[in-house]
DSSP file (Angstrom, degrees, kcal/mol; ACC not computed):
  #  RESIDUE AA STRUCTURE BP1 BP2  ACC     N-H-->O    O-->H-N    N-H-->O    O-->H-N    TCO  KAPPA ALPHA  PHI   PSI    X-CA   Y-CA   Z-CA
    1    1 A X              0   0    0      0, 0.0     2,-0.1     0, 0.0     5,-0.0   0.000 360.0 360.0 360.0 134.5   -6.8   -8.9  -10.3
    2    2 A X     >  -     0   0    0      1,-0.1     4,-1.0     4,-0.0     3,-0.3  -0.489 360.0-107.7 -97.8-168.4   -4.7   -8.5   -7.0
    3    3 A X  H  > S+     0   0    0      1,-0.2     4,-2.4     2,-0.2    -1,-0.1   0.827 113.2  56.5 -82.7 -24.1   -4.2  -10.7   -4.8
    4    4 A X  H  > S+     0   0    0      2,-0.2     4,-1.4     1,-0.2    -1,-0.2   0.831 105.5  54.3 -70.8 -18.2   -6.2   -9.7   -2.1
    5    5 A X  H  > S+     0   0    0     -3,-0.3     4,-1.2     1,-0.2    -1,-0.2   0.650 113.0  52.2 -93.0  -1.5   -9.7   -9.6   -4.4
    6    6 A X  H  < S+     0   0    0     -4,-1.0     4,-0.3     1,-0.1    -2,-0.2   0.891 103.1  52.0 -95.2 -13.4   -8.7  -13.2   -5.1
    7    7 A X  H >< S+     0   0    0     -4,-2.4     3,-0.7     1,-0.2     4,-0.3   0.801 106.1  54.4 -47.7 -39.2   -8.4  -14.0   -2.0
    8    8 A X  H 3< S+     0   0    0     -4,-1.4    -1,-0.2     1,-0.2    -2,-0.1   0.362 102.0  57.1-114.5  11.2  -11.7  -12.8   -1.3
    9    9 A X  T 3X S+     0   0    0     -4,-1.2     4,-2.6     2,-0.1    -1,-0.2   0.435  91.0  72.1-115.5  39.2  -13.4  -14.8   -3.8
   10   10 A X  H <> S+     0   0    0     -3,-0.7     4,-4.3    -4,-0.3    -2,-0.2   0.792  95.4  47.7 -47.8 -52.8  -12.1  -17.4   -2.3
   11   11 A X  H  4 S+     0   0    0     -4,-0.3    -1,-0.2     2,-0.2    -2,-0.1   0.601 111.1  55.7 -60.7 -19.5  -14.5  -16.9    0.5
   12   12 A X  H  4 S+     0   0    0      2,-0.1    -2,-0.2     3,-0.0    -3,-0.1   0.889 115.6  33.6 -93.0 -90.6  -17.2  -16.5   -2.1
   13   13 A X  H  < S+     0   0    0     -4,-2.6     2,-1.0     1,-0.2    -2,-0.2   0.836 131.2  30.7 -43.6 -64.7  -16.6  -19.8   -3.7
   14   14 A X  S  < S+     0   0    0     -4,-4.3    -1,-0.2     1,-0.2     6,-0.1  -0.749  71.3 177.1-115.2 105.0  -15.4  -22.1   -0.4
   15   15 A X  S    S+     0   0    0     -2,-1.0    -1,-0.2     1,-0.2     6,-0.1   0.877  74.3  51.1 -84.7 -32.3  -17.5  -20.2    2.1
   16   16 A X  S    S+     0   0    0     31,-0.0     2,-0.3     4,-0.0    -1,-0.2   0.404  71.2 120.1 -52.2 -16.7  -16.3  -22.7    4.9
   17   17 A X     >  -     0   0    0      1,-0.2     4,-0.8    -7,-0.2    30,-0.1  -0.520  43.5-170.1 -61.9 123.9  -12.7  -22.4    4.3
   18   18 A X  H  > S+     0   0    0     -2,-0.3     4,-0.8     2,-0.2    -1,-0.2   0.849  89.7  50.9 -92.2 -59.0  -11.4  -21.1    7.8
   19   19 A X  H  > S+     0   0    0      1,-0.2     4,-1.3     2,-0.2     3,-0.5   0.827 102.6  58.2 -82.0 -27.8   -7.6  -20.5    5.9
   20   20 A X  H  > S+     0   0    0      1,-0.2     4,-1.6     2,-0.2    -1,-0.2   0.981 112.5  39.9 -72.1 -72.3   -9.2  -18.5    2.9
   21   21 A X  H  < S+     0   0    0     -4,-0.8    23,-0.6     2,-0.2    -1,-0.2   0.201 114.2  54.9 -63.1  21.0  -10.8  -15.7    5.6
   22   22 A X  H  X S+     0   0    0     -4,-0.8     4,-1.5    -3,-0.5     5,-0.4   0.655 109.3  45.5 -51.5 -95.4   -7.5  -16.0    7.6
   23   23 A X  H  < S+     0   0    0     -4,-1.3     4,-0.3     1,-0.2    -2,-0.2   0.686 118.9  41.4 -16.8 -68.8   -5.5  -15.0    4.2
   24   24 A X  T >X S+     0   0    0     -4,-1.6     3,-5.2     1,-0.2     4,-2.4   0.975 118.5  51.2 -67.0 -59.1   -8.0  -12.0    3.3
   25   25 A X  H 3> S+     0   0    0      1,-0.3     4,-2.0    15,-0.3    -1,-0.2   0.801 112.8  40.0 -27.6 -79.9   -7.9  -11.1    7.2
   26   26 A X  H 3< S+     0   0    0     -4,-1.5    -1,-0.3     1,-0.3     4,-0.2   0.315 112.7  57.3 -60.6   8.8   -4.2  -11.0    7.7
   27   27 A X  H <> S+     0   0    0     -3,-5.2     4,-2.7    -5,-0.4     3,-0.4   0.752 108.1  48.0 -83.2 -57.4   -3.7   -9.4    4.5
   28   28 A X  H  X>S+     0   0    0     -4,-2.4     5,-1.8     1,-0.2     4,-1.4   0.941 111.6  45.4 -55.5 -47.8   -5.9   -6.8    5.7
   29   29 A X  H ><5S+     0   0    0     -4,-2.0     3,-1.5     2,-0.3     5,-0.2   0.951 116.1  46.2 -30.5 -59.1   -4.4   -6.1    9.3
   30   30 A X  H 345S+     0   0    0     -3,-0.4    -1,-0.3     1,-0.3    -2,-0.2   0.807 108.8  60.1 -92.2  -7.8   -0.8   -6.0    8.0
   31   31 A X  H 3<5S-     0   0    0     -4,-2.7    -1,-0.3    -3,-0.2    -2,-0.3   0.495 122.3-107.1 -75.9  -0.4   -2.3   -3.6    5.0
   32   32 A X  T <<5S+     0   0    0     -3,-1.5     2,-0.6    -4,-1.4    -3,-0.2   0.578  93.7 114.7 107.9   0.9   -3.4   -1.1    7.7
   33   33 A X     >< +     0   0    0     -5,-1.8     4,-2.3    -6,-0.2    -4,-0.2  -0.702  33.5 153.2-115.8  83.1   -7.0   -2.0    7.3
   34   34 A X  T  4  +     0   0    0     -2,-0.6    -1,-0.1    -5,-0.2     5,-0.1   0.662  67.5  46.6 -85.2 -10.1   -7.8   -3.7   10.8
   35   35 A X  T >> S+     0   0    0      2,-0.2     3,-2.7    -3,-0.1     4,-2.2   0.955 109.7  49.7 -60.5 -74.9  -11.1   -3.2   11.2
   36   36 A X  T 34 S+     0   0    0      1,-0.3     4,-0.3     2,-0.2    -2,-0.2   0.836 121.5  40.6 -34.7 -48.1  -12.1   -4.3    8.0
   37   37 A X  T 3< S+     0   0    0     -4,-2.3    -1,-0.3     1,-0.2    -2,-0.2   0.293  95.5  76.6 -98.4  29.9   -9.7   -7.7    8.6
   38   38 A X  T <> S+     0   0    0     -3,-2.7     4,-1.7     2,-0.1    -1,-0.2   0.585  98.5  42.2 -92.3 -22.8  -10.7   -8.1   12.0
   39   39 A X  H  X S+     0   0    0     -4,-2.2     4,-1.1     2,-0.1    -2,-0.2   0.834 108.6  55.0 -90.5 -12.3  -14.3   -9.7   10.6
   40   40 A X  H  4 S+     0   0    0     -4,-0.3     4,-0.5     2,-0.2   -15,-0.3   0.476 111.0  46.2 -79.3 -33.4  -12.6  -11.6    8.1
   41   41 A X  H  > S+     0   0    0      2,-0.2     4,-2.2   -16,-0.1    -2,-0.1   0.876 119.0  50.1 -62.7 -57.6  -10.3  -13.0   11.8
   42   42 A X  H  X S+     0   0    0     -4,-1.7     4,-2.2     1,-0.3    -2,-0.2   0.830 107.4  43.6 -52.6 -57.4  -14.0  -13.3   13.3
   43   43 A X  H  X S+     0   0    0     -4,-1.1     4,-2.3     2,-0.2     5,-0.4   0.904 116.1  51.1 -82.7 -37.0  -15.7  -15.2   10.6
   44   44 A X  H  > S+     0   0    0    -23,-0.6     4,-3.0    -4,-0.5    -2,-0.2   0.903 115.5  43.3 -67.7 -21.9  -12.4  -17.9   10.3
   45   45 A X  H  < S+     0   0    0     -4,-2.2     3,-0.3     2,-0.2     4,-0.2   0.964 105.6  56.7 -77.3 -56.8  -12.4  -18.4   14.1
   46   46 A X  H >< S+     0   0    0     -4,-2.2     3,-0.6     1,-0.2    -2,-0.2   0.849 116.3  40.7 -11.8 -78.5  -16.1  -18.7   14.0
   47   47 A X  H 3< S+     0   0    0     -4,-2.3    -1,-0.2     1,-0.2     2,-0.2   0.959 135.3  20.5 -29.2 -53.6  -15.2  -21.9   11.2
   48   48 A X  T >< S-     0   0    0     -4,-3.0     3,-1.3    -5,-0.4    -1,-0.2  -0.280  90.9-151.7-123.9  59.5  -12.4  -23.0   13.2
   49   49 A X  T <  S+     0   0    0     -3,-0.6    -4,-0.1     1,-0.3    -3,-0.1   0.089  72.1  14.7 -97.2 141.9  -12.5  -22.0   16.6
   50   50 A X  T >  S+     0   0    0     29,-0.0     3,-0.7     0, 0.0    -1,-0.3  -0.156  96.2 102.7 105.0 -35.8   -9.6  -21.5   18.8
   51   51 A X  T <  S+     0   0    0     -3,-1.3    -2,-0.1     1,-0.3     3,-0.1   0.333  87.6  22.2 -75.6   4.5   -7.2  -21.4   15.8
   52   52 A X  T 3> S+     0   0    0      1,-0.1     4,-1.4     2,-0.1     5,-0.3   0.269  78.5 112.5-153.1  24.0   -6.6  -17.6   15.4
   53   53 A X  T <4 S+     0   0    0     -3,-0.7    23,-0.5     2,-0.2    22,-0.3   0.398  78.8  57.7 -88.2  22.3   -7.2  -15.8   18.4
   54   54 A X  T  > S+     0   0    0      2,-0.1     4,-6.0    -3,-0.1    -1,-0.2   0.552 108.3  45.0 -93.9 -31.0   -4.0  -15.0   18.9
   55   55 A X  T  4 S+     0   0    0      1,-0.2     4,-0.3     2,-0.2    -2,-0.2   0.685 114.9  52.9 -79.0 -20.4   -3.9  -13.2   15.3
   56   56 A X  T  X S+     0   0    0     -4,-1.4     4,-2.8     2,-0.2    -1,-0.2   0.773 113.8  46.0 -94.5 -39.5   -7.5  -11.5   16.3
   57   57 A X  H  > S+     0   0    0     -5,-0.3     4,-2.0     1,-0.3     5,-0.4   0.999 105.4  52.1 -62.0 -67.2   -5.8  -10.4   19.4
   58   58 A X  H  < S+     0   0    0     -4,-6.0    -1,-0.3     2,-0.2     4,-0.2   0.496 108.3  61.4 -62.9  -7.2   -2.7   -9.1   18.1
   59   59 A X  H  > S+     0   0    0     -4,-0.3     4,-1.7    -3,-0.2    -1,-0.2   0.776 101.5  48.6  -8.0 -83.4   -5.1   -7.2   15.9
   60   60 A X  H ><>S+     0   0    0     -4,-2.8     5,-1.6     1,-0.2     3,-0.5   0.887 104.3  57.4 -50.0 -44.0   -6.7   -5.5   18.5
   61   61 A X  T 3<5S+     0   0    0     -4,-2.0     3,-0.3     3,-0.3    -1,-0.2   0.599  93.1  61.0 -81.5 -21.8   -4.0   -4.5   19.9
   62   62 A X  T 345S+     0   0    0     -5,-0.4    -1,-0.2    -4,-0.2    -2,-0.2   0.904 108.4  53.7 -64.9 -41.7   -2.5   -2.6   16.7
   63   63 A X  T <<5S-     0   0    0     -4,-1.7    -2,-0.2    -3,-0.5    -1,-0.2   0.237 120.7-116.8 -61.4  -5.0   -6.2   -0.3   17.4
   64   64 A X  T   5S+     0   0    0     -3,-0.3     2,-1.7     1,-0.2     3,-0.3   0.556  72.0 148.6  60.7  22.4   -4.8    0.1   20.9
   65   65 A X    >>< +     0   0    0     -5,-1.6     4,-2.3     1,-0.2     3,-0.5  -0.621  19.1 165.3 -81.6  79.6   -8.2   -2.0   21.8
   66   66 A X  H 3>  +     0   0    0     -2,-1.7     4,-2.8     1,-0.2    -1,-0.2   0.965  65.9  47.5 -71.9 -38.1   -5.9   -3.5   24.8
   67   67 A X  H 3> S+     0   0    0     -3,-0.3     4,-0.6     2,-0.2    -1,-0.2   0.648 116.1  43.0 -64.3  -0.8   -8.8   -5.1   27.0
   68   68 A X  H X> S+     0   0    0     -3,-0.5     4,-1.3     2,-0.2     3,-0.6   0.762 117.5  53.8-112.0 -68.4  -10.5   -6.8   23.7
   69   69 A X  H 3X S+     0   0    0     -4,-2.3     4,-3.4     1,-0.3     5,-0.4   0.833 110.3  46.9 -14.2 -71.5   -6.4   -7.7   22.9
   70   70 A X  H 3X S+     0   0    0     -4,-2.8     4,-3.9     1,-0.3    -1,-0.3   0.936 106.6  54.6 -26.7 -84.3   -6.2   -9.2   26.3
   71   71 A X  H <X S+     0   0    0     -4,-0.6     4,-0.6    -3,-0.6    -1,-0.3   0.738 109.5  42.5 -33.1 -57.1   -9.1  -11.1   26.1
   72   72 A X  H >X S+     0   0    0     -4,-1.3     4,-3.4    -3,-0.3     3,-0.7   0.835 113.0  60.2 -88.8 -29.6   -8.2  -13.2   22.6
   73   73 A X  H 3X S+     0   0    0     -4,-3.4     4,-0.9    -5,-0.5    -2,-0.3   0.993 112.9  34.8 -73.7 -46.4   -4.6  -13.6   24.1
   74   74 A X  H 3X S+     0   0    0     -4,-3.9     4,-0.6    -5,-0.4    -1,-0.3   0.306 107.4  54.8 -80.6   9.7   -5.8  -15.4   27.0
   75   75 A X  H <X S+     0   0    0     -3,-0.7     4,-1.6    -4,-0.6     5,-0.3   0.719 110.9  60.9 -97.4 -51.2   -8.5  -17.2   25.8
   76   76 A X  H >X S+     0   0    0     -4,-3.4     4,-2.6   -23,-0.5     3,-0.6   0.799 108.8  48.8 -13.1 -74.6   -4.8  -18.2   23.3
   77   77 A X  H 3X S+     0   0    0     -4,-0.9     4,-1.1     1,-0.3     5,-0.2   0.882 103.4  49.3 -54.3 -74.9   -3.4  -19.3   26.3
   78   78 A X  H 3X S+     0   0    0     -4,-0.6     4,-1.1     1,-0.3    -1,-0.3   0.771 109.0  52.3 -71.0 -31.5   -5.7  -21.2   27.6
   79   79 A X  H X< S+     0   0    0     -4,-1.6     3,-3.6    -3,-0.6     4,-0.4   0.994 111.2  57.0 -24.9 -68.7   -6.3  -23.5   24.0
   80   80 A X  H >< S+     0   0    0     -4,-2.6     3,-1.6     1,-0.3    -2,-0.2   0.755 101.1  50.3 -50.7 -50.6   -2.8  -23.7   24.3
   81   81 A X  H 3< S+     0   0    0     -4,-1.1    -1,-0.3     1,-0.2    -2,-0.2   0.648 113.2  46.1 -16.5 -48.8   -2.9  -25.3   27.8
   82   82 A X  T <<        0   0    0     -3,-3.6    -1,-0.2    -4,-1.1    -2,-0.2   0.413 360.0 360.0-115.8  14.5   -5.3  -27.9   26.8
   83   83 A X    <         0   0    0     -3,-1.6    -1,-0.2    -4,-0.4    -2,-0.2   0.715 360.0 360.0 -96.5 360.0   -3.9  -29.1   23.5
């Protein structure tokens, strides 16, 4: 089993775990599949919100999707600001 299909029934079993769809996410991204771990970004911020939208940004921005890129970095910013 590798590690990324244990990762992702991690998500199966603790379907609320923010850090499990992190993991699968940012596996996928830096494995060249950013799409795929850009919903995997989506659904942990969704859980935990605020806590990866820098990692959803810098995402985008690997797809050259600068304005979406933009957008998660400065919403970053501004979290950052108010913790």
């Amino acid at each position: 089993m590798s590690d990324q299909t244990l990762m992702r029934s991690t998500t199966t079993q603790l379907p609320l775990n923010a850090k499990a769809w992190y993991n699968v996410g940012n596996e996928m991204v830096r494995g060249g599949d950013v799409v795929s771990g850009l919903e995997y970004l989506h659904r942990a911020d969704d859980i935990n919100p605020g806590h990866y939208l820098n990692n959803i940004g810098a995402a985008y921005s690997r797809i050259g999707k600068l304005d979406e890129a933009w957008e998660y970095f400065s919403r970053c910013a501004e979290v950052l600001l108010h913790y």
